[in-house]
C-alpha positions as CSV (number, residue, x, y, z in Angstrom):
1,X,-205.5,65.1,-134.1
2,X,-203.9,65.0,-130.9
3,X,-203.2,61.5,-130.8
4,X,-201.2,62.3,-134.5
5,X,-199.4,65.0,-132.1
6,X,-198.9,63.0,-129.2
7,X,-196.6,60.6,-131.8
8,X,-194.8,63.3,-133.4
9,X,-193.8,64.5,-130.2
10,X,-191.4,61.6,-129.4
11,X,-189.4,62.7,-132.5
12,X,-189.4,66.4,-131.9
13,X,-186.0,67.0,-132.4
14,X,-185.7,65.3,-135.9
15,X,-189.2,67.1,-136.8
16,X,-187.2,70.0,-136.0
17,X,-184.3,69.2,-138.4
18,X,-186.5,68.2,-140.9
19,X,-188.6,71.5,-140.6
20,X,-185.1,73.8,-140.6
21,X,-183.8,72.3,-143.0
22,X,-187.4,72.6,-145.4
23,X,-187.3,75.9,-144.2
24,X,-183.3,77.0,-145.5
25,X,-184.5,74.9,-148.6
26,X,-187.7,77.1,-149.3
27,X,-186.1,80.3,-148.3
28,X,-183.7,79.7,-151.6
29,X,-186.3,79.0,-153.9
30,X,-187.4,82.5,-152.7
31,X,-184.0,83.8,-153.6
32,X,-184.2,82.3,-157.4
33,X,-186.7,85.1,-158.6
34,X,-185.0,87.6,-156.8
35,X,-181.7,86.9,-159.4
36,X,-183.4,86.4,-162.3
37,X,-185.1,90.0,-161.6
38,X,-181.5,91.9,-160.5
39,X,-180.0,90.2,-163.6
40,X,-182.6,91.3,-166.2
41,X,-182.8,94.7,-164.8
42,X,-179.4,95.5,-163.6
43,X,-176.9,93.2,-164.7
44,X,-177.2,92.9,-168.5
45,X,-178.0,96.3,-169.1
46,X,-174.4,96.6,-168.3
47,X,-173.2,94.7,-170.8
48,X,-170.6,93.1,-169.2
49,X,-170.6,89.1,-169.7
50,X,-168.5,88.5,-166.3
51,X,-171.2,89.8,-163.9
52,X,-174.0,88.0,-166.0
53,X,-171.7,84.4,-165.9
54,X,-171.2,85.2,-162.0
55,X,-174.7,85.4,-161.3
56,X,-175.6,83.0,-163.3
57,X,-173.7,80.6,-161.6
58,X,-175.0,81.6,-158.5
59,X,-178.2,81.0,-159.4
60,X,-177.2,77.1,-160.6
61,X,-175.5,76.8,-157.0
62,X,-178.7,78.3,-155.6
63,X,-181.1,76.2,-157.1
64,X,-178.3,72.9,-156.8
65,X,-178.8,73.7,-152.9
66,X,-182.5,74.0,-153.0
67,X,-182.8,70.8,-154.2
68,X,-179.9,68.8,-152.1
69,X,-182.0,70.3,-148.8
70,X,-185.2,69.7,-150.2
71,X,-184.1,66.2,-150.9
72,X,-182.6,65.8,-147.5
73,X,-185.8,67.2,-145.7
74,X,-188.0,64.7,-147.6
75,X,-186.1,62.1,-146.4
76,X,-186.0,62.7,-142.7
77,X,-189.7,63.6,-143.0
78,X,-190.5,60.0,-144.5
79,X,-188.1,58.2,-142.0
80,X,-190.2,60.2,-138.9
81,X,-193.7,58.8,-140.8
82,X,-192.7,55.6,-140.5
83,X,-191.4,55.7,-136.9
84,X,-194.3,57.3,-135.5
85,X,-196.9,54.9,-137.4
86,X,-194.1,51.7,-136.2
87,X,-194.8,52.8,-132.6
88,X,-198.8,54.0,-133.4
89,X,-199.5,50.6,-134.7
90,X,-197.0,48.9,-131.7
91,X,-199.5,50.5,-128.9
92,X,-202.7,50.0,-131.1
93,X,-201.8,46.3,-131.7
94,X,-201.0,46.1,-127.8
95,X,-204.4,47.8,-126.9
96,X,-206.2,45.3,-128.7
97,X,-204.7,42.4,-127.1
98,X,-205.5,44.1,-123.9
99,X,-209.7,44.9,-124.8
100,X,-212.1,43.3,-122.6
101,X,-215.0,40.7,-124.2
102,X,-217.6,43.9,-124.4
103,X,-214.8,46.1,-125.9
104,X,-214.3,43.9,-128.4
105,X,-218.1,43.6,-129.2
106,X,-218.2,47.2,-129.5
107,X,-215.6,47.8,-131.9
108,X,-215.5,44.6,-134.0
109,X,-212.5,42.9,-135.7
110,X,-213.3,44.2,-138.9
111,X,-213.3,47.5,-137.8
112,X,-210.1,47.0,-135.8
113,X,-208.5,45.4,-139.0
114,X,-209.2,48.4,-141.0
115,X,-208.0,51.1,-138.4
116,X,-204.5,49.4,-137.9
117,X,-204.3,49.6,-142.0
118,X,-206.1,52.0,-143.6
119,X,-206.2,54.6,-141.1
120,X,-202.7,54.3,-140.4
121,X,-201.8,55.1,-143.4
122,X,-203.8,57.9,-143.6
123,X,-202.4,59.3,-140.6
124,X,-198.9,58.0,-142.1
125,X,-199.2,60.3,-145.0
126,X,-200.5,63.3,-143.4
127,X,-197.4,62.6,-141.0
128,X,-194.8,63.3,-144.1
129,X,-197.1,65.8,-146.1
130,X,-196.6,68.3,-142.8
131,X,-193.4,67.9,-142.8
132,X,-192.5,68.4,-146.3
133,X,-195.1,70.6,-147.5
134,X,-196.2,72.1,-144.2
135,X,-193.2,74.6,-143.9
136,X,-192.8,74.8,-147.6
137,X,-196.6,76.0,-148.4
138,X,-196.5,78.5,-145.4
139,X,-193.1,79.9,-146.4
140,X,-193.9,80.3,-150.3
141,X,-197.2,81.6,-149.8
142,X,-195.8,84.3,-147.1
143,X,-192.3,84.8,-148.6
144,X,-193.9,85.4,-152.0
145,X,-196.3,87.7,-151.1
146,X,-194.0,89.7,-149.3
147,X,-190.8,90.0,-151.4
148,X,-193.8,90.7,-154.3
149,X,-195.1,93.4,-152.1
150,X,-191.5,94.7,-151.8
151,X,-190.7,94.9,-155.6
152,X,-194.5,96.7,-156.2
153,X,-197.4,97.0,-153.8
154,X,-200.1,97.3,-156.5
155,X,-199.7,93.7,-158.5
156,X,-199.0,92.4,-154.8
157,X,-202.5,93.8,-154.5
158,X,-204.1,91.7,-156.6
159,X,-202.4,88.6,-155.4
160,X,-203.7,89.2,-152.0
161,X,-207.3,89.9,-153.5
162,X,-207.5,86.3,-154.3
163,X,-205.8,84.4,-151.6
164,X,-209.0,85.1,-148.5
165,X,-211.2,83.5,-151.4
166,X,-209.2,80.7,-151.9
167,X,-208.1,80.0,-148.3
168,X,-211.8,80.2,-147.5
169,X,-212.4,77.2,-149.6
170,X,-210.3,75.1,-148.5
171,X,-211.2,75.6,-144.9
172,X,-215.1,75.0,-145.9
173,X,-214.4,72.0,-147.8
174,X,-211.9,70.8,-145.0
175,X,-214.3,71.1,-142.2
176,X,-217.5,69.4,-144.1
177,X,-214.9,66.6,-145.1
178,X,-214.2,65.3,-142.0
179,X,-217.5,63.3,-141.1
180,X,-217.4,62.2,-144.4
181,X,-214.6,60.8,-144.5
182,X,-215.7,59.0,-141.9
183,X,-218.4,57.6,-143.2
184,X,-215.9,56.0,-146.1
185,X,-213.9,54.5,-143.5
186,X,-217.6,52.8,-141.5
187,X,-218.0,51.6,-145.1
188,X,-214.4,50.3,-145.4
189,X,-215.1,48.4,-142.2
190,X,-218.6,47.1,-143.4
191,X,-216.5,45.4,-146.7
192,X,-213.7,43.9,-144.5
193,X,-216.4,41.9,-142.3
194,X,-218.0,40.7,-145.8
195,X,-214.2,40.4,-147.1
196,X,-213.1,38.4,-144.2
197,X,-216.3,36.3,-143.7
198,X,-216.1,34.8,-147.0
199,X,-212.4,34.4,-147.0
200,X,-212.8,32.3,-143.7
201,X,-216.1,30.6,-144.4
202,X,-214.2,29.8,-148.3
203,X,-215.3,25.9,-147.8
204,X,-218.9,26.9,-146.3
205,X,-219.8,28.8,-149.3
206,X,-218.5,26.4,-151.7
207,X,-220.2,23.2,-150.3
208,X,-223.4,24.9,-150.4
209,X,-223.0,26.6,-154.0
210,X,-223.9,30.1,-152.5
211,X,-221.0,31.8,-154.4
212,X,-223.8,34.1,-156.6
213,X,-225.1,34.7,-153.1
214,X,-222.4,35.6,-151.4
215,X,-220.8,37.6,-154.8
216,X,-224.3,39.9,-154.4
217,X,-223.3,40.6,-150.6
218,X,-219.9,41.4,-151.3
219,X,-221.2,43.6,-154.2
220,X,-224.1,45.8,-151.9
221,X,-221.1,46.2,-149.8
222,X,-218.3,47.2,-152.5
223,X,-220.9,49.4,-154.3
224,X,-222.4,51.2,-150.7
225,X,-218.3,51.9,-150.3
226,X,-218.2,53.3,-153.8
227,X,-220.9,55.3,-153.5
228,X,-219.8,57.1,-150.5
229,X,-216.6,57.3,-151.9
230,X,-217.5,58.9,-155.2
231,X,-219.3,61.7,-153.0
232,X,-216.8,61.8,-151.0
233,X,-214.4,62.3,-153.7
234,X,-216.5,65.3,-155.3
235,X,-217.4,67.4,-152.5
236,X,-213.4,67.1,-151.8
237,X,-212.2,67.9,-155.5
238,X,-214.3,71.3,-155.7
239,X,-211.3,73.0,-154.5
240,X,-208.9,72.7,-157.0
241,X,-210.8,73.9,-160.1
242,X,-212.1,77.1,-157.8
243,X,-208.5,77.9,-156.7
244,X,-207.4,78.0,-160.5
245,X,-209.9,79.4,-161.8
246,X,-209.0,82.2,-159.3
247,X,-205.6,81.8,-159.8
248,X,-205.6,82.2,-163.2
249,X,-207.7,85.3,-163.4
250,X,-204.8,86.7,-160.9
251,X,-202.3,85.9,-163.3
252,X,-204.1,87.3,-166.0
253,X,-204.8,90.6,-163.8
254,X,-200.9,90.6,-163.2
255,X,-200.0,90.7,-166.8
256,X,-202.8,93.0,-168.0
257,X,-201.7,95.7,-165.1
258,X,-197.9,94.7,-164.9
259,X,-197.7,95.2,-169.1
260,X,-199.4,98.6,-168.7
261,X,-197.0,99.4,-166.1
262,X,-194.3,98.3,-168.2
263,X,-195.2,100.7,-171.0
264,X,-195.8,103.7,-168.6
265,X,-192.4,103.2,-166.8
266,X,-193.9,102.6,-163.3
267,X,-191.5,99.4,-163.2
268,X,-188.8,97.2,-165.1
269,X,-189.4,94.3,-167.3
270,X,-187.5,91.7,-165.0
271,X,-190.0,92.6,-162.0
272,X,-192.9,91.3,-163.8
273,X,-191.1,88.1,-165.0
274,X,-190.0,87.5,-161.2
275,X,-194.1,88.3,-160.3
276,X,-195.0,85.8,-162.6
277,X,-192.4,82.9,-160.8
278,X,-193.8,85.1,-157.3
279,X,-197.3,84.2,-158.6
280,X,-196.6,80.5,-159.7
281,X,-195.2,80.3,-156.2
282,X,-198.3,81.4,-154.5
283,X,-200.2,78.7,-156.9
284,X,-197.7,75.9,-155.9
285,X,-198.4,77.3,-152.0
286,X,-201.8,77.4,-151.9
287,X,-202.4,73.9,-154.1
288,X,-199.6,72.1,-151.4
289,X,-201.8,73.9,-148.4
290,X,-205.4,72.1,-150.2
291,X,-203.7,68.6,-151.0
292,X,-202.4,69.3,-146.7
293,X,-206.0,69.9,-145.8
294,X,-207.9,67.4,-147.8
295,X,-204.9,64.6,-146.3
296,X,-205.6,66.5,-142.6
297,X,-209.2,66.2,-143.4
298,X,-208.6,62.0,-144.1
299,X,-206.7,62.2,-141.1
300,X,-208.1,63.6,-138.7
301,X,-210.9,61.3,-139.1
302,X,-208.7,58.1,-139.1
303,X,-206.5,59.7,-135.8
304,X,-210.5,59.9,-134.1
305,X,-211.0,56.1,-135.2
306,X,-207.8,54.8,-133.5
307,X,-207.9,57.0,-131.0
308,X,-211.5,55.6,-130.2
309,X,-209.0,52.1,-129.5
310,X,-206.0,53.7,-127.8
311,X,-208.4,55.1,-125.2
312,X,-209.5,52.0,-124.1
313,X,-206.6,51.1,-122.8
314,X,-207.4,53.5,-120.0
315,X,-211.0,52.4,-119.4
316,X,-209.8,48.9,-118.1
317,X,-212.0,47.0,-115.4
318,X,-210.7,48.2,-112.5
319,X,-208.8,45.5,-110.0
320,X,-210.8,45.5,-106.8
321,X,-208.9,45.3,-103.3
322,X,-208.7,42.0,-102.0
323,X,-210.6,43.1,-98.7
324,X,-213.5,40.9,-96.1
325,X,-216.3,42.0,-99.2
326,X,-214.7,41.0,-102.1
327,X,-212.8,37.3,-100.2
328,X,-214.6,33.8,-99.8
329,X,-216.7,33.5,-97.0
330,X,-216.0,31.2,-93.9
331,X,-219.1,29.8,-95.0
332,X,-218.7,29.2,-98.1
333,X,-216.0,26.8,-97.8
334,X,-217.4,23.9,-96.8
335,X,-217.6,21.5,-93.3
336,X,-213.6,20.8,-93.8
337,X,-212.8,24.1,-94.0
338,X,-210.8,23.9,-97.1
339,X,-210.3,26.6,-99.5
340,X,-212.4,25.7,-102.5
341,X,-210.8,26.6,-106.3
342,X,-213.7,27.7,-108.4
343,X,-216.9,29.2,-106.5
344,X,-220.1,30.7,-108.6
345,X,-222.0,32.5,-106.4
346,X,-225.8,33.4,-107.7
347,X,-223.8,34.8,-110.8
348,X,-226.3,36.5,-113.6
349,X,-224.8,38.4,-116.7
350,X,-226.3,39.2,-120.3
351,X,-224.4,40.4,-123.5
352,X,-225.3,43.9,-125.2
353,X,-227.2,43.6,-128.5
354,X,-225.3,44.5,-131.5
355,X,-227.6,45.8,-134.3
356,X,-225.3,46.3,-137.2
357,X,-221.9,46.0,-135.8
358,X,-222.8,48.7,-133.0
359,X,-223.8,48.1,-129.3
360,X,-227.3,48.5,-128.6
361,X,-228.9,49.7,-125.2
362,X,-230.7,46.3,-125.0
363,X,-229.5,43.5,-123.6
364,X,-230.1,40.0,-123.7
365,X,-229.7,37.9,-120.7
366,X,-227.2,34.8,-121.1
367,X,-227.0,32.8,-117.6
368,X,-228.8,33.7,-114.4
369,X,-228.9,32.5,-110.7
370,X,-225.6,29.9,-111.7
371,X,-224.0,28.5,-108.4
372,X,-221.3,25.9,-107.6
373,X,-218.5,25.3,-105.8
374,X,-215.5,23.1,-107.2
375,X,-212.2,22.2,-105.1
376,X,-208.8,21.2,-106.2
377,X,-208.4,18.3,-108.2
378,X,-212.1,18.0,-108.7
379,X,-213.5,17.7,-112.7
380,X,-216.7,19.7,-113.2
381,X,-218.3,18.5,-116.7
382,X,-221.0,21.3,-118.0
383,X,-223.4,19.7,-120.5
384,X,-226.9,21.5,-122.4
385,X,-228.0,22.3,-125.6
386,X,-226.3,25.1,-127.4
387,X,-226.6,28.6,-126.1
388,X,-227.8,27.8,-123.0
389,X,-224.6,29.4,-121.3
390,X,-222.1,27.1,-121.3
391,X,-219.5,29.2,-122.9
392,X,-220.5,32.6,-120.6
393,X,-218.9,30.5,-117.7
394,X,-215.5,30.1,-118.9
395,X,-215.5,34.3,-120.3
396,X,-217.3,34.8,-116.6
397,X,-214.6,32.9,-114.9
398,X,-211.3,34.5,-117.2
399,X,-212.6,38.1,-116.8
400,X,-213.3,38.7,-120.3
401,X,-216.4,40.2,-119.1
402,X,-217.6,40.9,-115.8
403,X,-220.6,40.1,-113.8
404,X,-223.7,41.7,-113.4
405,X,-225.3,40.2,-110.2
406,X,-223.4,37.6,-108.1
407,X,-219.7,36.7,-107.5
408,X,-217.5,34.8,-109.0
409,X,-214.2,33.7,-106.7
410,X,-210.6,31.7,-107.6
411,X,-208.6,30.5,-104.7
412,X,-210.5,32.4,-102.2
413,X,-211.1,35.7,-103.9
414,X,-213.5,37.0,-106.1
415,X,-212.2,37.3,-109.9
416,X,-212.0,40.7,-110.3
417,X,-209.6,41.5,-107.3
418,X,-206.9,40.0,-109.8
419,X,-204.9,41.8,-112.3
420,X,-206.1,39.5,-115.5
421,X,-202.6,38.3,-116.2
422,X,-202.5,36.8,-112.4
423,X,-205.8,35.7,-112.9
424,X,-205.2,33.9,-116.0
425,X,-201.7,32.9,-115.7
426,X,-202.4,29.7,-113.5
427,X,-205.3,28.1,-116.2
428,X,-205.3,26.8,-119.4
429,X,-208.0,27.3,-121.8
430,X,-209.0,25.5,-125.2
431,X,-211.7,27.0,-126.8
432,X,-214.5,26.1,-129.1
433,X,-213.4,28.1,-132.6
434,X,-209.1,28.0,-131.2
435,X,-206.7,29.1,-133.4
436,X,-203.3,27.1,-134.9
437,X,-201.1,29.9,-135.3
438,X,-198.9,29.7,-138.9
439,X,-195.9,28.6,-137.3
440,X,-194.2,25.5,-136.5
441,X,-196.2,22.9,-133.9
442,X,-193.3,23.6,-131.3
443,X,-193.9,26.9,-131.4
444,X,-198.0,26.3,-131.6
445,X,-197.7,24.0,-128.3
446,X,-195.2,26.1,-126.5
447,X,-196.7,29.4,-127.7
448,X,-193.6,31.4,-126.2
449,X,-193.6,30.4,-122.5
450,X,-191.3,28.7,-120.7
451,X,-192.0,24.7,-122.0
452,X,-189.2,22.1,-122.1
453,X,-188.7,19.8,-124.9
454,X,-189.9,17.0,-122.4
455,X,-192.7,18.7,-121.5
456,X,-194.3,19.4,-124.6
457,X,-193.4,15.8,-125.8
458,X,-195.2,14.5,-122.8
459,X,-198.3,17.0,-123.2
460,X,-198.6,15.3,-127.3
461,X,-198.3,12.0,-125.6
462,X,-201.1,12.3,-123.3
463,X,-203.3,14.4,-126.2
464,X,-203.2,11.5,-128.3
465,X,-200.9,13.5,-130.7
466,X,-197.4,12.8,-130.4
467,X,-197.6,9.6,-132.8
468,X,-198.5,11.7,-135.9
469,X,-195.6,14.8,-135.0
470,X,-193.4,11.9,-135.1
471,X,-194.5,10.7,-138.1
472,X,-193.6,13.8,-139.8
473,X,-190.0,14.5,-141.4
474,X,-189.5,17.6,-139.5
475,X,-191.2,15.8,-136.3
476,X,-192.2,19.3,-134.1
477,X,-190.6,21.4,-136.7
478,X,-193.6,20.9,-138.8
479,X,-195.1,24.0,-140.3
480,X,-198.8,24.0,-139.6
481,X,-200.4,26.4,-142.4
482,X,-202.5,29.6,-141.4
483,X,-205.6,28.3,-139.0
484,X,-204.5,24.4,-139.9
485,X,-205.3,24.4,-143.2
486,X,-202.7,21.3,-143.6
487,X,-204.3,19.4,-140.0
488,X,-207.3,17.7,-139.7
489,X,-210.0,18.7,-137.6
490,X,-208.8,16.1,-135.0
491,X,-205.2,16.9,-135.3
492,X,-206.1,20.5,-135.0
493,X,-207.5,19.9,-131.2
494,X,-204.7,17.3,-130.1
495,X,-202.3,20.1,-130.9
496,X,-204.7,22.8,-129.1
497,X,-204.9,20.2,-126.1
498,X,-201.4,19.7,-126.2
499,X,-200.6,23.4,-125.9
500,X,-203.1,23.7,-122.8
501,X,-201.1,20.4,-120.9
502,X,-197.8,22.2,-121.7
503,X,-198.1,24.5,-119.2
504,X,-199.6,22.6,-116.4
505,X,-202.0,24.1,-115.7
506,X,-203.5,24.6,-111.8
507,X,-207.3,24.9,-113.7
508,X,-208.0,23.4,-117.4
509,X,-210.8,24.7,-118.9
510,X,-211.8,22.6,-122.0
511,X,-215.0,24.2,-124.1
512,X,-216.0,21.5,-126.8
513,X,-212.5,20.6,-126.9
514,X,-212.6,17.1,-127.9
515,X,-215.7,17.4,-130.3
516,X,-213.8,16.1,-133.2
517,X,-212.2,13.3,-131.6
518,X,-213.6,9.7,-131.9
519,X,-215.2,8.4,-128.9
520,X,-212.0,5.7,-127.8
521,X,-209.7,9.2,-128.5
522,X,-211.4,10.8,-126.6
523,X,-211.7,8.4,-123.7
524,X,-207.5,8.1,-124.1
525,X,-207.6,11.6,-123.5
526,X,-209.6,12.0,-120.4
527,X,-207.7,8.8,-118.7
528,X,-204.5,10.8,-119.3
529,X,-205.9,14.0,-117.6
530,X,-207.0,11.8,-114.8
531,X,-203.9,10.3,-114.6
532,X,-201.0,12.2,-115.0
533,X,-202.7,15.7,-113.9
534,X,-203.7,14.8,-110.8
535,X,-203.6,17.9,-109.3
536,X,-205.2,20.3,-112.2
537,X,-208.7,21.3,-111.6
538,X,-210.8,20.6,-115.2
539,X,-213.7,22.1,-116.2
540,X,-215.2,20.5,-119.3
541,X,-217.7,21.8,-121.1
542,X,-219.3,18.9,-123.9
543,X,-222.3,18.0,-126.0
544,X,-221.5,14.5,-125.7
545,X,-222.7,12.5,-122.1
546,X,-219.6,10.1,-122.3
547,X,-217.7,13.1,-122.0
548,X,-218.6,14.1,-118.9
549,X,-220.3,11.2,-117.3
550,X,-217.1,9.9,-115.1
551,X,-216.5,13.8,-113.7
552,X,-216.8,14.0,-109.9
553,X,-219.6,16.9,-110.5
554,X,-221.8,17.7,-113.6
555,X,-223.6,20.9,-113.8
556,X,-226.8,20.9,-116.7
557,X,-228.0,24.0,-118.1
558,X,-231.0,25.2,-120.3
559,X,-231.8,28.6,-121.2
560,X,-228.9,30.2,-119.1
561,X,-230.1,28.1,-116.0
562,X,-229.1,25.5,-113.8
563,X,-231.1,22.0,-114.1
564,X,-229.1,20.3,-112.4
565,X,-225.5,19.7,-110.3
566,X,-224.4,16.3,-109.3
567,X,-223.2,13.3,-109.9
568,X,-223.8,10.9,-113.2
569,X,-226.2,8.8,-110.8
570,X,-227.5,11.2,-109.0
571,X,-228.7,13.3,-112.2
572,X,-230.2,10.1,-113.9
573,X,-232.4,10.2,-110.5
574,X,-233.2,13.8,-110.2
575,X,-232.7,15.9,-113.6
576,X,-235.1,15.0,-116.2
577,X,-233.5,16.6,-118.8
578,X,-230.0,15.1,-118.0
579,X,-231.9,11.2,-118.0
580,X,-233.3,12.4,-121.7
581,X,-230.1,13.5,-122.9
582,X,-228.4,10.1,-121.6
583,X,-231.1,8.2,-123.4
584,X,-231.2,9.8,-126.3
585,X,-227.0,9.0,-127.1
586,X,-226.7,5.7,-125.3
587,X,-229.8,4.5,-126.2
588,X,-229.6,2.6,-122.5
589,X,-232.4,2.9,-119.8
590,X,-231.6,5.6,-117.9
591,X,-233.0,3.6,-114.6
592,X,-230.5,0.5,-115.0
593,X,-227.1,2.5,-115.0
594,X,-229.2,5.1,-111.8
């Protein structure tokens, strides 16, 4: 809850208002009673109609009032809700843009979907429920109890009798409701994965007719959230039928001892109709104080869930001082002496295990003992079959996860003596699974940095792209749908190449990037690198040998390791596994072109 707290606080001064207000408004409805009480018992016995008229319009201005500040107060109380869940989903939103790979893993994008919807609204509604009926429950129930106690101390006796029963319900329930709300929100995240898996993979399912199939899944998923739900839902509804139960046997107590007191003249008529209002008071009190638990109780497990998020934004990698241990070797630069871009030094790493969306202890190892060295200007091409490693490299190289054995070192210091933005801010990346964005293609190839016209027009002449934006009525106003839906799979990765050459980049990193371009695209594409990036360091990462066979250095992985690192010749000599892969897509002899 203290993350719910922590929000409120930057609006304590209209939670305040909102509260003093709710509190002026509630004090009134207090008063109401009160009137209708003096008036019964003292004013028309009189028998003057003036007094009766006054006081009766006093009570219409009374209750007129109540309800203007009541009104008032549940406005400012909803306006605060939505401020603090604005900023709540702001910082939650930024925290997630700022998780490492492995933080990521661990909480899952389903589950990080969920907690910036559902359980902000949960924490949303608690939010305005405090506010409106927080004061108003605690000021009934008290105010009640003690003007009641005022006007006669025995029927105020029985009410009191039954509030400890009921407020010890609602605590029990509140307390055993937490972890189970909980559970419905693990559940809520289980369906979203399903949800969005099938939403995404729409054109997988249908080509291979597994609709029943997938239907089932979605149902074991829907029907597991159901079931948690529905007990859920009980164990949480046992306090409202309690508390009536014992509020209506203290009403009936009330009228069975307030009528006998009647009739022995221990007290007036009007007191027992004002204990009655007293009493349905306390009932509206204590049912506002359950309906404030039971939301607390959703809350409070939603606030835990996001807070799990927000806390990560403290538990960053740290940024290591660029001192002798963590900079490039004299060594390690080579017989000219020059300052070498991209250096992998014995580098090892392995990914947790996730059983069931949640990080296991195990580990399985991705890439180990991976070393290379790759200057300015040079083009490293990274071939092997899939999940050998390939992939780890790039994450390994951009900090999305950090090594476990080994270094890793840009421009002459190792990776992780950068702040990530400095680190990243020089390369370029376009990844296997990238994303069009819903938005025009000028604002998917410039993607918000600072990209002239000409430059972007150049960077979709040299991806091969510029011909079909031209083509197009709006030319780079053209409104790509959600993930491309209107591009081809071709266009899609012009456009993504395109945004990488935009901002000219000092490293390119290219994984699979060209995999749906024919081969003479794709050799138009690599010429145009060549030729009007001189200067940018490319790493490509391909299944296809043409698309790396003219780099300067190729490095061949299997099973996380290296094979072999060389040249196109001198591989066909030395790497067997490199002269089988050339074979098998050229169908040449690997010995002519060696």
């Amino acid at each position: 809850m203290k993350w719910i707290l922590r929000y409120m606080g930057r609006y304590r001064l209209r939670v305040a208002l909102c509260m003093t207000v709710k509190f002026f408004g509630t004090i009134g409805e207090l008063v109401l009673p009160f009137l209708l009480e003096y008036i019964i018992d003292d004013v028309v016995p009189g028998g003057k109609s003036g007094p009766v008229v006054f006081f009766g319009l006093l009570m219409i201005l009374t209750a007129v009032l109540v309800r203007t500040l009541n009104i008032a107060a549940n406005r400012r109380a909803t306006a605060v809700a939505r401020d603090c869940i604005r900023d709540l989903r702001h910082d939650l939103f930024a925290t997630t843009t700022r998780l490492t790979g492995s933080q990521f893993d661990y909480v899952t994008l389903p589950s990080l979907i969920s907690r910036m919807t559902s359980d902000t609204y949960n924490v949303q509604n608690f939010i305005g429920m405090i506010q409106r009926m927080g004061v108003r429950a605690c000021i009934l129930l008290l105010g009640s109890i003690m003007v009641s106690s005022l006007m006669d101390p025995f029927l105020a006796l029985v009410l009191l009798c039954m509030v400890p029963v009921m407020a010890g319900i609602i605590l029990f329930i509140s307390f055993k409701g937490i972890p189970m709300y909980r559970a419905v929100q693990d559940k809520v995240d289980a369906i979203t994965r399903v949800l969005r898996e099938n939403i995404t993979g729409i054109r997988v399912v249908k080509a291979l007719s597994r609709e029943p199939y997938e239907t089932e899944r979605y149902a074991r998923a829907n029907d597991d959230l159901t079931t948690t739900d529905l007990r859920t839902g009980i164990t949480m509804a046992i306090p409202n039928p309690v508390m009536n139960l014992c509020l209506n046997i203290g009403l009936t107590l009330v009228i069975i001892f307030g009528a006998r007191r009647v009739n022995a003249g221990l007290m007036a008529p009007g007191v027992i109709l004002a204990f009655l209002t007293y009493f349905n008071m306390i009932l509206q009190a204590i049912m506002g104080m359950n309906r404030i638990f039971i939301q607390s109780t959703k809350a409070a497990a939603s606030a835990n869930r996001i807070g799990e998020v927000l806390v990560l934004a403290d538990e960053q990698p740290p940024v290591l001082p660029a001192d002798e241990e963590h900079t490039l070797p004299e060594s390690m630069r080579g017989a000219d002496g020059r300052m070498p871009l991209v250096v992998f030094d014995n580098v090892s790493f392995s990914y947790p295990v996730l059983n069931n969306a949640k990080v296991d202890d195990t580990r399985e190892n991705a890439i180990s003992g991976i070393s290379f060295t790759l200057r300015r200007g040079e083009r490293l091409g990274i071939i092997g079959a899939t999940g050998c490693g390939k992939t780890t490299l790039l994450n390994l190289l951009m900090r999305f996860y950090d090594t476990e054995d080994g270094q890793i070192f840009y421009d002459g210091r190792d990776v992780r003596t950068y702040a990530p933005e400095d680190l990243r801010r020089p390369m370029s990346v376009v990844f296997q699974n990238d994303t069009i964005f819903a938005d025009t293609l000028e604002a998917n190839i410039k993607f918000g940095r600072e990209v002239t016209d000409d430059e972007m027009c150049q960077a979709a002449e040299d991806a091969n792209i510029a011909q079909m934006i031209e083509s197009q009525a709006e030319r780079y106003a053209y409104a790509a749908t959600k993930a491309g839906a209107n591009l081809s799979g071709g266009e899609k990765q012009r456009i993504l190449i395109s945004r990488a050459l935009a901002g000219h980049p000092d490293l390119l990193l290219l994984d699979d990037a060209s995999s749906a371009l024919d081969y003479k695209t794709d050799a138009a594409l690599r010429r145009a690198i060549r030729e009007h990036y001189p200067d940018t360091t490319t790493i490509t990462i391909a299944q296809r040998i043409s698309s790396v066979m003219s780099m300067d250095r190729i490095l061949v992985m299997e099973n996380g390791a290296m094979l072999g690192y060389g040249t196109h010749e001198e591989l066909l000599a030395t790497c067997e596994v490199y002269r089988d892969i050339y074979i098998s897509q050229t169908g040449g002899e690997a010995h002519a072109t060696a």
